[in-house]
C-alpha positions in Angstrom: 19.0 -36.7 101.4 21.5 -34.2 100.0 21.5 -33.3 96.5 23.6 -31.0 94.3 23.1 -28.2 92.3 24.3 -30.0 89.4 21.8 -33.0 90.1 19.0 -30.2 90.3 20.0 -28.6 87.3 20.2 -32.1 85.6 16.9 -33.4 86.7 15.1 -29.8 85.5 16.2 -30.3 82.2 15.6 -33.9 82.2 12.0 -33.2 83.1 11.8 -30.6 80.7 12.8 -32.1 77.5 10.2 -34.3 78.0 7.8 -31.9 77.6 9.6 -29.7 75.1 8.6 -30.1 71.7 11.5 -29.2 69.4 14.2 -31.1 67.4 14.9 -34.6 68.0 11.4 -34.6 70.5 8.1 -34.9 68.8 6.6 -32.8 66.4 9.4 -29.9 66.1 8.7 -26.9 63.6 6.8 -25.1 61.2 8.3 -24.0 58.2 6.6 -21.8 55.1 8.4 -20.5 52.0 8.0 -16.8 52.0 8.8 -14.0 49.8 10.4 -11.8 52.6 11.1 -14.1 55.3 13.4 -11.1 57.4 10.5 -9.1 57.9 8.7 -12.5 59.6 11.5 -12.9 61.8 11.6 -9.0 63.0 7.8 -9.5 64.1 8.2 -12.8 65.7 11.4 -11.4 67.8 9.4 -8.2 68.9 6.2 -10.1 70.0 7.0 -13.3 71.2 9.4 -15.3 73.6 11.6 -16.4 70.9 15.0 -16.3 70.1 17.0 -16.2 66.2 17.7 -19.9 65.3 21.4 -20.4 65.8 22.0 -22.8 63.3 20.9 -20.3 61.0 23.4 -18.9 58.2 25.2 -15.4 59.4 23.0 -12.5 59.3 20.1 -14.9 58.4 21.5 -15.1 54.6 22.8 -18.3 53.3 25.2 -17.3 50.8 25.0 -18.7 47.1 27.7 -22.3 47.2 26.9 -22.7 50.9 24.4 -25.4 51.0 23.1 -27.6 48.1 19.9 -26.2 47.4 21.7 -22.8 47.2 21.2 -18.8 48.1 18.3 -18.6 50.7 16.7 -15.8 53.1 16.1 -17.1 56.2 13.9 -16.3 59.2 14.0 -18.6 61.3 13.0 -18.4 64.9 12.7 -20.7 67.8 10.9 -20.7 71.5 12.2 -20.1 74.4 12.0 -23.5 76.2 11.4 -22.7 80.2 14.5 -24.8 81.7 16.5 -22.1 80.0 16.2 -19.7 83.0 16.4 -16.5 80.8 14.7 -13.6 82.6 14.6 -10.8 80.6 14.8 -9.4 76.5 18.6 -9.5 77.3 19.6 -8.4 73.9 19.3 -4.4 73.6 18.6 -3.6 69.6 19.5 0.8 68.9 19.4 2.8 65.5 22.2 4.4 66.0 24.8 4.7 69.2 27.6 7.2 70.0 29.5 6.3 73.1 29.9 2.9 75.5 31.1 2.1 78.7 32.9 -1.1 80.0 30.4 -3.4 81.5 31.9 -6.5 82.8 30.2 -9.3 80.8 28.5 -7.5 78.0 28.6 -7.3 74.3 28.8 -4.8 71.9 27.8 -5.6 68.7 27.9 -3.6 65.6 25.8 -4.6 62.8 27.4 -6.4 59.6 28.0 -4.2 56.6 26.8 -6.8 54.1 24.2 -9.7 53.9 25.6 -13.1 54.8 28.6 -11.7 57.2 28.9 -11.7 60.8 28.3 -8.4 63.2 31.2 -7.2 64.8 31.8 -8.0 68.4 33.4 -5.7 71.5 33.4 -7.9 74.7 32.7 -6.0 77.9 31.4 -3.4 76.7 28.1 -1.7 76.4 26.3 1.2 74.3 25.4 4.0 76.6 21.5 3.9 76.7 22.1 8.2 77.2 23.2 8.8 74.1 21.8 5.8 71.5 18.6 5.4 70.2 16.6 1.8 71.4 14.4 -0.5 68.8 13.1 -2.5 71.2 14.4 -5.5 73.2 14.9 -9.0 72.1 15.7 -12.5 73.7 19.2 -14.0 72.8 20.9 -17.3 74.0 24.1 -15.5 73.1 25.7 -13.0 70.6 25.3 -14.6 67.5 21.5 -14.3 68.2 21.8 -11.2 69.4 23.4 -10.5 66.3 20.6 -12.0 63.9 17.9 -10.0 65.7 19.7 -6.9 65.0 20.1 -8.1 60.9 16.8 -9.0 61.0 15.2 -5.9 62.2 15.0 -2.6 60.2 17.1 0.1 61.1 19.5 -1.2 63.6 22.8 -0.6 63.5 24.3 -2.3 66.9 23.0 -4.1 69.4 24.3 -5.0 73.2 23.9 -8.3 74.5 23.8 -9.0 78.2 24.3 -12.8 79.2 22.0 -13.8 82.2 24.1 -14.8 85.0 21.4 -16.4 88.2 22.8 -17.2 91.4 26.3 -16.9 91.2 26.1 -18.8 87.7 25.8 -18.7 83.9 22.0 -19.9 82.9 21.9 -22.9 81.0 22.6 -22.1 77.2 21.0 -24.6 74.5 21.8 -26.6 71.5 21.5 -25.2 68.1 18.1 -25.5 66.6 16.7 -25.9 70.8 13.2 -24.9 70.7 10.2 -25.5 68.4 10.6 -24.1 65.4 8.8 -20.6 63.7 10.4 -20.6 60.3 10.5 -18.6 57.3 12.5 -19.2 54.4 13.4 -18.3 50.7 15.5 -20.8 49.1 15.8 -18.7 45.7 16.6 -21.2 43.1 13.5 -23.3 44.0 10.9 -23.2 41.9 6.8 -22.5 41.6 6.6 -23.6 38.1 3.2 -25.0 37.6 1.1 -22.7 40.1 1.5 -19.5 41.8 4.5 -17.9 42.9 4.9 -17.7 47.0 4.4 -13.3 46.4 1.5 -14.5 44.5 0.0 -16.7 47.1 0.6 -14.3 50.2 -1.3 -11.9 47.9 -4.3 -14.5 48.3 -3.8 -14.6 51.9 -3.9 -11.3 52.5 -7.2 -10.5 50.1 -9.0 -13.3 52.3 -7.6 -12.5 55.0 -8.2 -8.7 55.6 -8.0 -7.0 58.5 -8.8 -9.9 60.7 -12.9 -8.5 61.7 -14.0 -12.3 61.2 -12.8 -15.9 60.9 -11.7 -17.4 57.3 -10.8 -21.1 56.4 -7.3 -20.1 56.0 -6.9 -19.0 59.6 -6.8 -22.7 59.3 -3.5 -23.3 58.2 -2.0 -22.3 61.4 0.6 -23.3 64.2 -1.3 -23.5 67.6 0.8 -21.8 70.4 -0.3 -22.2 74.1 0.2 -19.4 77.0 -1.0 -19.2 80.5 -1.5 -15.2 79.8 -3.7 -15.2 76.5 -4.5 -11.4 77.6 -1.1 -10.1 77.5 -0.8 -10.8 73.8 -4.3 -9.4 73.3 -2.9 -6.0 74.9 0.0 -6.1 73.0 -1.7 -6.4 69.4 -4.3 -3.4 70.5 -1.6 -1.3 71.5 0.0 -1.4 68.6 -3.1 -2.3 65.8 -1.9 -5.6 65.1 -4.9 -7.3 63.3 -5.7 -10.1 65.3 -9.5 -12.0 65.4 -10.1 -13.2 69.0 -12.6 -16.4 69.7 -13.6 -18.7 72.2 -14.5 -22.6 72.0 -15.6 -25.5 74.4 -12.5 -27.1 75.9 -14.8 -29.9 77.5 -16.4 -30.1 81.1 -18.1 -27.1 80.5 -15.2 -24.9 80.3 -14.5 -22.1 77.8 -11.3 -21.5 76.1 -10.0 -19.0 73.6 -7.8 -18.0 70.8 -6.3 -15.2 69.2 -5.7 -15.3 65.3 -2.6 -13.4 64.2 -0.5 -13.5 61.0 2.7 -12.7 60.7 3.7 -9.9 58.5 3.2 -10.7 54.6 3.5 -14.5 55.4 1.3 -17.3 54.7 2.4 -18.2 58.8 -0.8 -17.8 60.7 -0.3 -18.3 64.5 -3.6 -19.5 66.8 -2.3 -18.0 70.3 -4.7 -20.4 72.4 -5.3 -20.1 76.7 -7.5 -20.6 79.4 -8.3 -16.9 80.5 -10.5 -14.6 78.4 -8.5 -12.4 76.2 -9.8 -9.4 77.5 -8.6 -8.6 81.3 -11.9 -5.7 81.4 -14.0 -9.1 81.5 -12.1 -10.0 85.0 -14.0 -6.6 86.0 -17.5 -7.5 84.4 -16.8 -5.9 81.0 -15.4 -7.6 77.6 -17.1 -8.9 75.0 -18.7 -11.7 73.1 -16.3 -13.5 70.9 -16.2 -15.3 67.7 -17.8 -19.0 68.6 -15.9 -22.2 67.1 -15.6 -25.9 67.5 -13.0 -26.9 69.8 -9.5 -26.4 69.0 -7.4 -28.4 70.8 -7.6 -32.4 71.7 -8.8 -33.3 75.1 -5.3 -34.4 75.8 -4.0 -31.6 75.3 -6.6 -29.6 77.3 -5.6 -32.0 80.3 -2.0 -31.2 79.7 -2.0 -27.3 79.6 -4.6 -27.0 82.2 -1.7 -27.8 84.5 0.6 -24.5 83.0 0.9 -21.5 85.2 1.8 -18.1 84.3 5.3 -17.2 84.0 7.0 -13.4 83.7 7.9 -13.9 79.7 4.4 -16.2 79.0 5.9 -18.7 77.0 4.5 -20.2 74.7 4.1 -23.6 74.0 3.8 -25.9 70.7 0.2 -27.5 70.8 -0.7 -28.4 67.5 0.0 -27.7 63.7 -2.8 -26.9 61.5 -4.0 -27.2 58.2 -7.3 -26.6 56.0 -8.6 -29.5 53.7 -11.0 -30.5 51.3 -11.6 -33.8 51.7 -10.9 -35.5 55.2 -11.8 -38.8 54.0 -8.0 -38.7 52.3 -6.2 -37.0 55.0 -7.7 -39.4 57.8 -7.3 -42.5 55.7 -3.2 -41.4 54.9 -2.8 -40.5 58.1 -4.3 -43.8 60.1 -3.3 -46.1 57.8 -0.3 -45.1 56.1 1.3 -42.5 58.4 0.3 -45.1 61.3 -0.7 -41.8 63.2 -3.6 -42.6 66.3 -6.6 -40.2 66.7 -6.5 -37.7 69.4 -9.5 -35.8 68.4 -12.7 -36.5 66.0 -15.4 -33.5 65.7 -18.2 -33.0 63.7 -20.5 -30.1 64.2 -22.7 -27.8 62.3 -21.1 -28.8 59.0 -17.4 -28.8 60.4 -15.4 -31.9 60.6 -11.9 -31.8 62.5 -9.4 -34.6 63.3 -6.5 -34.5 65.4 -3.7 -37.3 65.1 -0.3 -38.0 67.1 2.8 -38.9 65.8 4.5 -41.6 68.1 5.5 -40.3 71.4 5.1 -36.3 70.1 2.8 -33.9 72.0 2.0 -31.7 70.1 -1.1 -32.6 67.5 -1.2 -32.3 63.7 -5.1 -31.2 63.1 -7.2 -31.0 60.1 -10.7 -28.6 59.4 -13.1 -28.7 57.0 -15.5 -26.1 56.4 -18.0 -24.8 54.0 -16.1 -22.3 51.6 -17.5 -19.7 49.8 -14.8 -18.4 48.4 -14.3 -19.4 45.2 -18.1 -19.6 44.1 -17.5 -15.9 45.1 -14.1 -15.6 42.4 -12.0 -15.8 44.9 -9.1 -18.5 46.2 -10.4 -21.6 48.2 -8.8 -24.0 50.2 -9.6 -26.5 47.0 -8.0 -24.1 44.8 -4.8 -23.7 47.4 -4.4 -27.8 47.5 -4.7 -27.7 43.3 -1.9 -25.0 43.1 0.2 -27.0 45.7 -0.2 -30.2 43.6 0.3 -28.5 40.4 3.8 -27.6 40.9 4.6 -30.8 42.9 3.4 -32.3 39.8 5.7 -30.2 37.6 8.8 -30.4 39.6 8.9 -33.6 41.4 9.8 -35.8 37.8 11.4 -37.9 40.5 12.1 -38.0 44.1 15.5 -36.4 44.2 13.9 -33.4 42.7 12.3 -30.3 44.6 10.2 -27.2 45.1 9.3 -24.5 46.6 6.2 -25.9 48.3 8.2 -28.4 49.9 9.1 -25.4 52.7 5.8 -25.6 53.5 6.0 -28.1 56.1 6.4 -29.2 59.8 9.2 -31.5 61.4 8.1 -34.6 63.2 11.5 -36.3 65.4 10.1 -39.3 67.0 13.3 -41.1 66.9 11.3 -44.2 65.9 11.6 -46.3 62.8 10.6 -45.4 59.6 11.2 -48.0 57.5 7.0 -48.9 57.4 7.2 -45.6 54.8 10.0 -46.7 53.0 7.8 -50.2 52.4 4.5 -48.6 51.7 6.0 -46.7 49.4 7.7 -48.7 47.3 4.5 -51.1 47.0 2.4 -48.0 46.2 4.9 -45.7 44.2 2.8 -42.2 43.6 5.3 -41.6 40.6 4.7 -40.0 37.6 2.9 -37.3 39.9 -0.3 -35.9 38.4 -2.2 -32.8 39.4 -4.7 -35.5 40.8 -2.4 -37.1 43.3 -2.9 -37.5 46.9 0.5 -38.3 48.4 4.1 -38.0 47.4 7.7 -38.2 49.0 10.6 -36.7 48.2 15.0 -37.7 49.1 15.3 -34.5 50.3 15.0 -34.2 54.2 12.9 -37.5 53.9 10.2 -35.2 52.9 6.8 -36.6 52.4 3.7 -34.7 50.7 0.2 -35.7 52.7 -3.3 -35.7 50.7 -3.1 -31.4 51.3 -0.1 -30.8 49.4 1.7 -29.8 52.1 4.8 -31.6 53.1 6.1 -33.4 56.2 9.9 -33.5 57.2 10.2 -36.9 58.8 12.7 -37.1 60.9 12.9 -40.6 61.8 15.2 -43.5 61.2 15.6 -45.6 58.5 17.1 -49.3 57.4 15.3 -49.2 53.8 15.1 -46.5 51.8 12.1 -44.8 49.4 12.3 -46.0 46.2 14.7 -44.2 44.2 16.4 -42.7 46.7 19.7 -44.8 46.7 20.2 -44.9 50.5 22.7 -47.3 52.3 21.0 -49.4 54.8 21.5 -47.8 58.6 21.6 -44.2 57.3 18.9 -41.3 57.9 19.2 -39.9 54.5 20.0 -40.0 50.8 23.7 -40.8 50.1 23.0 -39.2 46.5 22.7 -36.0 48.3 23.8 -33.8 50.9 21.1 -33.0 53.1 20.6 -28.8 53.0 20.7 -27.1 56.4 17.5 -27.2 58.0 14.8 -25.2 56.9 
């Protein structure tokens, strides 16, 4: 039987946006208010197989008028998904250039000269490597990227993209937003009244946190990333004295698997890179050393799932889980089961640790909960209990009703399950959570149909919707609030 390159091509991507997780498939993003979120975005472009979002605002700064909710900072990334085809860091980032030459197919971009506007663009040609100074190399699905890696990344002044051309073609190019989700953002108006300011917090991160020589609860509060080639990340952060914490945990069958714990710079976004191999290549020669024990960190279906991945030249990562601390797991598992309508894909407990996994419809990746003993604030300092009592706090004091918002509602992840919704909209308006109190447990919100779980961090569902949350005005057969314009995704 004889089969096209377009057929090919068609069944690839067809096979892998069912495994993707990213917008409009499954659990989709991670989001976190930050006070600097450019600085986030630099990192994330330099270490990992991502690209700049490209529904993102120009030069990752959403100018004051443009959106409803206002002036915002934005760094938002996204991973590169594998039926791409890129090959290579494609988009060359310099401090400063002198001459060019033509290039057939190349861009030159020169950086914009204030936030919020666009680089300017010289097709065809390309920044002699001779006589400019490099950055380093990021990926880009095109220029605009190109362009938001260079206005996120300090000092650079121009940048030349290269578009990937593979057997006598131009690679497949994505939609906007393709990939899951690593995203920073400011939104400046919103407000912490009530609790701590986000500077504040990722103060209280970084005082538990240290220099990442042992594990903390907070490492808890975490998107879980998986790679076939855990050691080149490991090599990468020694090189260049990234603090990272590395550990290893049962996967089941008798098998060992590992982490590395990273944070990204001055954020409250802590990544859990997780693989199969030991993150030390000596131990492949008899050295390495013991690491950090823990429970196991992903759910057996997952294990079964990423067994299966093989390295590739960019190790990709791949959107496993999202994570998050909590006090009380009673609440969380009882919202989650029986209000969420989540299922169970993992249930540990083990030396005084409790963990529970859940899935969202037909999404991969897992949404995971941990509770541990915490010393911390018998010790003065900022515990998980404390973090879910300042989140609460200012929900309380800014959500007077569910059109309003706040800054804590950034801290989130996307779930797009293209599945009803409506069972929400009906619990909710039996079991209205308004007035919100500093004692409350759940919470929704218009806005991006956000809701708030028993943590006080919020949930973007992305689902659709005949009825609507109480007091949210929706017309039937709509995915939103008709009182208000949804804001560009966060």
């Amino acid at each position: 039987m004889r089969c096209s390159i377009y057929s090919v091509v068609f069944a690839a991507i067809f096979v892998a946006s069912t495994l993707a997780q990213g917008p409009g498939n499954g659990v989709a993003k991670g989001t976190y208010a930050s006070s600097n979120p450019v600085v986030g975005l630099e990192w994330m472009l330099k270490y990992l197989p991502t690209t700049a979002a490209e529904d993102s605002c120009s030069s990752n700064y959403c100018k004051a008028g443009s959106f409803p909710d206002g002036e915002k900072w934005q760094g938002r990334a996204q991973l590169v998904q594998p039926f791409t085809g890129m090959i290579t860091r494609n988009c060359q980032l310099f401090s400063k250039f002198s001459t060019y030459k033509a290039v057939s197919g190349a861009v030159n971009l020169v950086a914009a000269t204030s936030k919020g506007s666009d680089c300017g663009y010289y097709q065809g040609y390309a920044f002699d490597t001779t006589t400019a100074t490099p950055i380093h190399a990021t990926f880009a699905h095109n220029q605009d990227t190109c362009c938001k890696a260079c206005a996120a990344t300090k000092g650079c002044t121009g940048a030349t993209y290269s578009p990937e051309v593979s057997t006598g073609r131009r690679l497949l190019q994505p939609m906007p937003g393709e990939g899951f989700g690593l995203h920073l953002v400011n939104v400046v108006a919103s407000s912490t009244t009530g609790g701590l300011s986000i500077a504040e917090l990722e103060d209280k991160y970084t005082d538990r946190l240290g220099d990442f020589s042992s594990f903390d609860p907070f490492m808890d509060y975490s998107i879980q990333l998986f790679t076939a080639n855990l050691p080149a990340y490991a090599a990468a952060f020694a090189k260049d004295e990234v603090p990272h914490l590395l550990a290893s945990w049962p996967a089941g069958s008798g098998s060992t698997w590992y982490s590395i714990f990273v944070r990204v710079p001055g954020s409250q976004m802590i990544l859990e890179l997780q693989g199969r191999d030991h993150p030390d290549g000596s131990v492949a020669l008899g050295g390495g050393s013991a690491l950090l024990p823990l429970e196991s960190r992903m759910s057996p279906r997952n294990v079964a799932l990423y067994t299966k991945y093989v390295k590739d030249k960019n190790n990709l990562l791949y959107a496993a889980g999202v994570s998050r601390a909590t006090s009380n797991m009673t609440s969380v598992e009882e919202f989650y089961l029986n209000v969420l309508k989540a299922s169970s894909t993992q249930s540990l407990d083990i030396s005084g640790v409790s963990r529970r996994c859940f899935k969202w419809a037909t999404s991969q990746s897992d949404v995971c909960f941990t509770q541990r003993p915490d010393t911390q604030l018998q010790a003065g300092g900022f515990d998980v209990k404390a973090m879910e009592a300042n989140m609460w706090a200012v929900h309380a004091k800014n959500l007077k009703a569910p059109s309003n918002g706040d800054k804590y509602n950034d801290n989130h992840y996307a779930v797009d399950c293209q599945t009803s919704g409506d069972f929400l909209a009906t619990y909710f308006t039996k079991n209205n959570p308004y007035p919100l109190s500093k004692a409350s447990t759940f919470a929704f919100s218009c806005a991006q149909d956000y809701i708030i779980d028993p943590t006080g961090w919020t949930i973007q569902v992305d689902l659709r919707f005949q009825t609507s949350y109480p007091g949210c005005g929706w017309k039937s057969g709509t995915s939103g609030p008709t009182s208000l314009v949804q804001p560009i995704t966060q």
